[in-house]
Backbone bond lengths (Angstrom), bond angles and torsions (degrees), N, CA, C in turn:
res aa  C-N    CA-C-N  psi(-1)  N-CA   C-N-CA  omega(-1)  CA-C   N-CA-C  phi
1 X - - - 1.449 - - 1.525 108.94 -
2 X 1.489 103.53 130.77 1.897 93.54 177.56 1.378 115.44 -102.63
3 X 1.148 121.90 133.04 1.564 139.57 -176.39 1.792 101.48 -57.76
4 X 1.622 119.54 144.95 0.715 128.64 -179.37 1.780 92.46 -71.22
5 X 1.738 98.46 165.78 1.644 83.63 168.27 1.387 139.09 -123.27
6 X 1.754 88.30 53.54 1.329 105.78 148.54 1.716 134.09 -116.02
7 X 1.630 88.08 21.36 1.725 100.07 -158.05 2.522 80.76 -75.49
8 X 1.500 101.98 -37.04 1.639 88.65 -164.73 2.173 101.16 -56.11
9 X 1.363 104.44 -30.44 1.781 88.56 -178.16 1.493 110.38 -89.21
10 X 1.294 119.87 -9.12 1.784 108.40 150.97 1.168 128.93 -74.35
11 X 1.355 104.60 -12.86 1.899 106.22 -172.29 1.924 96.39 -103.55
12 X 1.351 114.70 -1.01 1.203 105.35 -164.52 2.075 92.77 -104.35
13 X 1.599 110.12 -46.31 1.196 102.33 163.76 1.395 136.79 -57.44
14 X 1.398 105.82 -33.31 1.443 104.51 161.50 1.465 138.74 -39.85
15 X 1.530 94.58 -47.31 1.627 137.15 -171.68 1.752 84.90 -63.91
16 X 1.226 129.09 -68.99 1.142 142.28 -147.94 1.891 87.21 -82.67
17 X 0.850 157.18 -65.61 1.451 166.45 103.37 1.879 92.61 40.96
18 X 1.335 105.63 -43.27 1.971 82.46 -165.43 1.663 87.16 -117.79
19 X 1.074 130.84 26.27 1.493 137.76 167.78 1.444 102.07 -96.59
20 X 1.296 118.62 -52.00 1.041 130.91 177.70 1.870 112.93 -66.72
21 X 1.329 112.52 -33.14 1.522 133.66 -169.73 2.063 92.33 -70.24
22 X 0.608 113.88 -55.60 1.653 137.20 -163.52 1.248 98.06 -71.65
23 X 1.637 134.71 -45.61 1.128 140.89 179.08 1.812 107.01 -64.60
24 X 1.492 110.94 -49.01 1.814 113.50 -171.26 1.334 94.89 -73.04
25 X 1.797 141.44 -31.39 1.233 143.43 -141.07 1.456 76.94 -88.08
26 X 1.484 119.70 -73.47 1.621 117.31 -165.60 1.756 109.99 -36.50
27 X 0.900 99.66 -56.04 1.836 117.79 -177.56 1.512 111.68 -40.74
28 X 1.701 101.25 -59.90 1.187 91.36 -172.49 1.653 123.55 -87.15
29 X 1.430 105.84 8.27 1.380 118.12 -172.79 1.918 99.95 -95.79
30 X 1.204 106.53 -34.36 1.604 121.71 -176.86 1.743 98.31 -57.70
31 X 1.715 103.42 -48.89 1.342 119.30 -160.19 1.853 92.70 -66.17
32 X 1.189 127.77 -75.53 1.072 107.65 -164.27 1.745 115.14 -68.61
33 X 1.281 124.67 21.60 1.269 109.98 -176.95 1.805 95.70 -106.06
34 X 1.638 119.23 -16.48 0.878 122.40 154.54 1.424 141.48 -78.89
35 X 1.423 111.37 -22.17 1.110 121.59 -179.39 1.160 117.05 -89.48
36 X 1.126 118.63 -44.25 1.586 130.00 -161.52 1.858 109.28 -52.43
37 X 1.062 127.88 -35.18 1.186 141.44 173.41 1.455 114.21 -65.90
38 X 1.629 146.98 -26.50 0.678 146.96 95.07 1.966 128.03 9.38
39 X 1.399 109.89 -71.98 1.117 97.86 179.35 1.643 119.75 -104.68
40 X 1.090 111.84 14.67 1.516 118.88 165.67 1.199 110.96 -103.48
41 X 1.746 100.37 124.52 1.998 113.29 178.73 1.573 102.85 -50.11
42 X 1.547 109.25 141.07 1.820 113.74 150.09 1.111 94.86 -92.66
43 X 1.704 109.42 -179.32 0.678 158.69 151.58 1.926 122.21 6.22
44 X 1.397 82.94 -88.19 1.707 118.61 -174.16 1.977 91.89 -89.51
45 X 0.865 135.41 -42.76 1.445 131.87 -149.26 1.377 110.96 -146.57
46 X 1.113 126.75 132.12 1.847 126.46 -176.73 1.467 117.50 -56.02
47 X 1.017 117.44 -34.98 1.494 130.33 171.55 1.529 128.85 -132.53
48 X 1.165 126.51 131.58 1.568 129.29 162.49 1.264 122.85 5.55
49 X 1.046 155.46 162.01 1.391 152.18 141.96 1.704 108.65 -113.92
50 X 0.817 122.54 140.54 1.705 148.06 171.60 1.971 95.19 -21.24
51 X 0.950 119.64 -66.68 1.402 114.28 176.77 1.699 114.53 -70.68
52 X 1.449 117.94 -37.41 1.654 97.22 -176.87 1.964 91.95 -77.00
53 X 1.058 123.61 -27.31 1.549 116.71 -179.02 1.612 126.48 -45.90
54 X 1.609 97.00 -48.64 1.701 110.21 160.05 1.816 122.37 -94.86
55 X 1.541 95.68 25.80 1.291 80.77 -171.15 1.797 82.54 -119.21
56 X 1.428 108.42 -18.28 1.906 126.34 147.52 1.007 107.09 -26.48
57 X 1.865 105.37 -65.02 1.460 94.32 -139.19 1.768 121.84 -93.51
58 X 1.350 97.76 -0.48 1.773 100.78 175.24 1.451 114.34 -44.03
59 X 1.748 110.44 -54.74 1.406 108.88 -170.68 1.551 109.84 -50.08
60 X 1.522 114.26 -74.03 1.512 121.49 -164.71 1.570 99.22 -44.17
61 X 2.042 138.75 -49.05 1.103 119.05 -178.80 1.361 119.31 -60.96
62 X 0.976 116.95 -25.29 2.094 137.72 179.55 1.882 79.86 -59.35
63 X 1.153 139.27 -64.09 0.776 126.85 -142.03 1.743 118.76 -99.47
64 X 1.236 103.91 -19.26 1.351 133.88 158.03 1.794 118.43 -52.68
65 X 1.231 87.46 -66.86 2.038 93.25 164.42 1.448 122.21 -54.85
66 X 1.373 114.91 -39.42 1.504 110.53 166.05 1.358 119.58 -89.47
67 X 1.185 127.81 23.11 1.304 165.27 169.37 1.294 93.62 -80.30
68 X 1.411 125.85 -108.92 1.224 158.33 165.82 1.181 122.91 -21.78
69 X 1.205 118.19 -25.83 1.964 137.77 -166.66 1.826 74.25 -90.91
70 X 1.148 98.85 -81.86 1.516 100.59 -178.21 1.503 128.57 -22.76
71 X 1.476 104.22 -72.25 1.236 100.71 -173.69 1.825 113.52 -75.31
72 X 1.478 135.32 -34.55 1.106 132.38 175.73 1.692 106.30 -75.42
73 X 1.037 135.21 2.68 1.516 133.87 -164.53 1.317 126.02 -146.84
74 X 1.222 115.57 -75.89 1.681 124.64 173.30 1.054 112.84 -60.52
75 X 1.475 125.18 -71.06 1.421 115.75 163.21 1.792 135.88 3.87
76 X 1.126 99.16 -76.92 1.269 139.46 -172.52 1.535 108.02 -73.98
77 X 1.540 108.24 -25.96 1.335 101.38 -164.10 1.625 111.01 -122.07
78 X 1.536 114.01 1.13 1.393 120.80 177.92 1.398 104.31 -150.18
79 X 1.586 115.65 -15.66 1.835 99.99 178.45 1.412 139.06 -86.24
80 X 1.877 78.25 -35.36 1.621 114.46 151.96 1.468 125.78 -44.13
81 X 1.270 117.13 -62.85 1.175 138.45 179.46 1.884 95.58 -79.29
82 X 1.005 111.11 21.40 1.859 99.12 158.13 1.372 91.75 43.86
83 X 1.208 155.44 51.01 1.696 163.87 113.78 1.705 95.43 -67.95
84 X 1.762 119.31 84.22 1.060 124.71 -165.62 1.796 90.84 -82.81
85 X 1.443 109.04 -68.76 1.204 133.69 156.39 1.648 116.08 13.74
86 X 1.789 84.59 -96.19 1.269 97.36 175.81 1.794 130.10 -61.75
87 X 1.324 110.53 -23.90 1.212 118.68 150.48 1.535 111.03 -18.06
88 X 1.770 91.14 -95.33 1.781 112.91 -169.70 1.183 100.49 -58.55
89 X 1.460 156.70 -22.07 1.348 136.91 129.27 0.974 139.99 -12.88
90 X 1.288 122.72 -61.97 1.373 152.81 -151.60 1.834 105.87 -98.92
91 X 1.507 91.28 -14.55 1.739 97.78 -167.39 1.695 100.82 -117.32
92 X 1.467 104.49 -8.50 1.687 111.57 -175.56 2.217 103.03 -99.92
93 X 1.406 86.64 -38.90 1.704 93.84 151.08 1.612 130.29 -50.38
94 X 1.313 87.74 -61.36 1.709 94.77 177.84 1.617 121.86 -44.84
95 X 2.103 86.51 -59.85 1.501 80.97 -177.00 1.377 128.97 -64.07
96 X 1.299 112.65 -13.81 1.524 138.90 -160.81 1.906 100.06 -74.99
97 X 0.953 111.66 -40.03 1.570 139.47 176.42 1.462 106.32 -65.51
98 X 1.214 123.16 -83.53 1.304 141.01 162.47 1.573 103.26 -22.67
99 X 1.061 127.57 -73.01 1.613 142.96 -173.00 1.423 98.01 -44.66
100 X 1.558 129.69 -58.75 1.405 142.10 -153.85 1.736 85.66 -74.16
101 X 0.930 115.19 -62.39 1.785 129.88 -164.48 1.897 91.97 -43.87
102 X 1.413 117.23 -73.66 1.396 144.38 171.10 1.221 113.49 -23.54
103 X 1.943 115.19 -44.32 1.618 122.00 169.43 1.591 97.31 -85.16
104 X 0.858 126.17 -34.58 1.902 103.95 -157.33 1.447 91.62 -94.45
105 X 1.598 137.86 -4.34 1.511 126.44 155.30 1.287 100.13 -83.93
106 X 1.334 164.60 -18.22 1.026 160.44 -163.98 1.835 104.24 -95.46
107 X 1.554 103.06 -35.75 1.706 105.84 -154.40 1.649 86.24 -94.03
108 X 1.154 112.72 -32.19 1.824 94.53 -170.69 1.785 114.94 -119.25
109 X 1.681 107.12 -4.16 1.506 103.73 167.01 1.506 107.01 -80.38
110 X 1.203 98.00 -63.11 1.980 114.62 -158.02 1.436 96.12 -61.44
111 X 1.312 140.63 -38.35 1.041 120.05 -142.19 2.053 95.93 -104.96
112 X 1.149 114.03 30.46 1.722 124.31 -151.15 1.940 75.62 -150.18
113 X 1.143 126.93 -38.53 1.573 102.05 155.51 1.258 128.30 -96.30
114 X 1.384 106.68 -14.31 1.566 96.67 -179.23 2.264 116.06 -75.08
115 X 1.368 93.46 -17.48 1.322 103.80 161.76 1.784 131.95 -74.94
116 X 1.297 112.31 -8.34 1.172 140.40 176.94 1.404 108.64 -98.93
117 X 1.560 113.50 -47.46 1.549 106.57 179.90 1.266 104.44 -82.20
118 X 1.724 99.60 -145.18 1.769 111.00 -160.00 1.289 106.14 -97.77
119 X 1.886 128.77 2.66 0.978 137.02 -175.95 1.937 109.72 -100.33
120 X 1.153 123.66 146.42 0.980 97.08 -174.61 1.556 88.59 -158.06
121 X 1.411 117.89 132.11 1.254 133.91 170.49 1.562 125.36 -73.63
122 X 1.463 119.26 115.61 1.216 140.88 174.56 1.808 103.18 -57.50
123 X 1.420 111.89 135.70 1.084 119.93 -178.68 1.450 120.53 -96.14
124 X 2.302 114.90 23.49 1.086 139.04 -167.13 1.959 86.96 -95.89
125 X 1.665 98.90 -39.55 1.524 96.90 -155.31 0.842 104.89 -53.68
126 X 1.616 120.22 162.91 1.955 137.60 -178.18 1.142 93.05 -120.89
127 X 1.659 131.91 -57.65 1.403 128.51 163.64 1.473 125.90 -111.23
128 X 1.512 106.41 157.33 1.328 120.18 -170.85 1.645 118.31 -55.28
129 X 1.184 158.77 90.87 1.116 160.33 -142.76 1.296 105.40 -116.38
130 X 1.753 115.31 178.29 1.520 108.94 171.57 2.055 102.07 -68.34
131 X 1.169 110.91 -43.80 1.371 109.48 -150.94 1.520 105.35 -59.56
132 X 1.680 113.03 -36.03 1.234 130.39 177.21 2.122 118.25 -58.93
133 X 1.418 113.74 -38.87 1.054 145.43 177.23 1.661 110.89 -63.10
């Protein structure tokens, strides 16, 4: 069957249409996984404060990069290519990396302000807790 010939600039805007679609979806999905914490009350205080906000946001970026490794890289570069293997390698590394990075910002930033702020860690604790944090 032959395509009228305007079917190549409908199939090309389209194309360009879910490039663009994929780009606002990421954004606005990033946005509320960042934001939302922000406008939901804790606990102790109606809103976040400047240190629990970045002390938020390690996980979701921890989780964002292996996000991203994935989809701009591994993906594409061992799943595609049926490199099942090296994949789950390559993705048991990552996270493995990520995790280590995630404790030694957690073990020697946060815990060097939380001694400075109004929170202050008991030298009873064995593990890191909210109250300790």
């Amino acid at each position: 069957m032959k395509y009228p010939d305007n079917s190549y600039i409908c199939n090309r805007m389209t194309s360009l249409q879910s490039r663009h679609t994929g780009f606002w979806l990421h954004l606005a999905a990033w946005s509320v996984v960042f934001g939302l914490p922000l406008f939901v009350p804790g606990g102790r205080e109606p809103v976040m404060n400047m240190q629990e906000y970045v002390r938020f946001l390690v996980v979701p970026l921890s989780f964002m990069a292996v996000f991203y490794v994935n989809y701009l890289l591994l993906i594409d570069r061992y799943l595609f290519t049926r490199h099942v293997g090296r994949f789950l390698l390559a993705n048991a590394l990552l996270v493995a990396g990520v995790m280590l990075l995630v404790h030694l910002f957690f073990r020697f930033t946060i815990r060097r302000w939380s001694v400075r702020g109004r929170i202050r860690c008991s030298s009873s604790c064995a593990m890191p807790c909210s109250t300790c944090w």
